[in-house]
C-alpha positions in Angstrom: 79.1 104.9 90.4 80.9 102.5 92.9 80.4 102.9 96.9 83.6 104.3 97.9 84.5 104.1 101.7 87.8 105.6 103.5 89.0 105.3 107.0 90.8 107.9 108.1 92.1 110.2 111.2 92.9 113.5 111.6 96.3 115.0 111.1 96.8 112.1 108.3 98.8 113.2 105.7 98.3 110.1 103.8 94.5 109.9 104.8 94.9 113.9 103.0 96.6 112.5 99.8 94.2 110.0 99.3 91.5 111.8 100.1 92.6 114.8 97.1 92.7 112.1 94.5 89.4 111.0 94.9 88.3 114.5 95.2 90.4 114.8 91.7 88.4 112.5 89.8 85.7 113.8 91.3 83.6 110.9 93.1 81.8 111.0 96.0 82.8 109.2 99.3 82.0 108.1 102.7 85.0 109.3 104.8 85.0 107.4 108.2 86.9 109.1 110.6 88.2 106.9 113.7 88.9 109.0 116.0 85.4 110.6 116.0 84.1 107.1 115.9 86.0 104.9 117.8 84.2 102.0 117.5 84.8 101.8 114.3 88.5 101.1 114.0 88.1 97.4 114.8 85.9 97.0 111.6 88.2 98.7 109.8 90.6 96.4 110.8 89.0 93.4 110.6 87.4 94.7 107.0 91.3 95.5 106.3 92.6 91.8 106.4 94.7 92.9 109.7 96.3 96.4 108.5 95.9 98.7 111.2 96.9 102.0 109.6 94.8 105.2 107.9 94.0 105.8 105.3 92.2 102.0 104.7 90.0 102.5 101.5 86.9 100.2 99.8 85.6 100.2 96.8 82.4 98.6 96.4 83.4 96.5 99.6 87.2 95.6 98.0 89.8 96.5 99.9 92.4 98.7 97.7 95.0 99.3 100.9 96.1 102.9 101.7 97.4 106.0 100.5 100.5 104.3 98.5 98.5 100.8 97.3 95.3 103.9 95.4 98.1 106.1 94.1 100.1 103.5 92.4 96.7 102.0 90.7 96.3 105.1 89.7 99.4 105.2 87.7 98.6 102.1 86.4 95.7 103.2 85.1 93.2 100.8 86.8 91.6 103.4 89.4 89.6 104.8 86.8 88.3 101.4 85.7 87.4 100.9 89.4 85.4 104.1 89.6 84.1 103.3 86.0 85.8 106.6 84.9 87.4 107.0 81.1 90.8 106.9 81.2 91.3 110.5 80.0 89.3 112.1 83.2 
């Protein structure tokens, strides 16, 4: 099972939305919230190639983008590839 990592921040609708499709397919994650740990917003940042806004998500240390960039490779089928899923989960 891939190491999947998501910053995110209270009262995040997005941070929500992304975090219900990964509860969906039913993998596990480290949810980093960066608010409680402040400190942590510049790695996500820098991890993030610049982008600045929540949710920022990793999979096995690749940067997948937010909310918008996991739903749409979800679509596309290649989310479940990513989290080595079969394509009828």
């Amino acid at each position: 099972m891939p190491r999947i990592e998501i910053y995110t921040q209270p009262f995040c609708g997005y941070c929500y939305r992304a975090k219900k499709l990964l509860d969906d397919k039913g993998v596990e994650y480290e949810e980093i919230d960066i608010m409680e740990q402040p400190a942590r917003r510049g790695e996500m940042i820098e991890r993030a190639g610049g982008r600045s806004s929540t949710p920022q998500i990793f999979i096995d240390g690749q940067g997948i983008g937010g909310s918008d960039d996991i739903a749409a490779m979800n679509r596309k089928g290649e989310l479940d590839t990513l989290l080595g899923l079969s394509s009828a989960s």
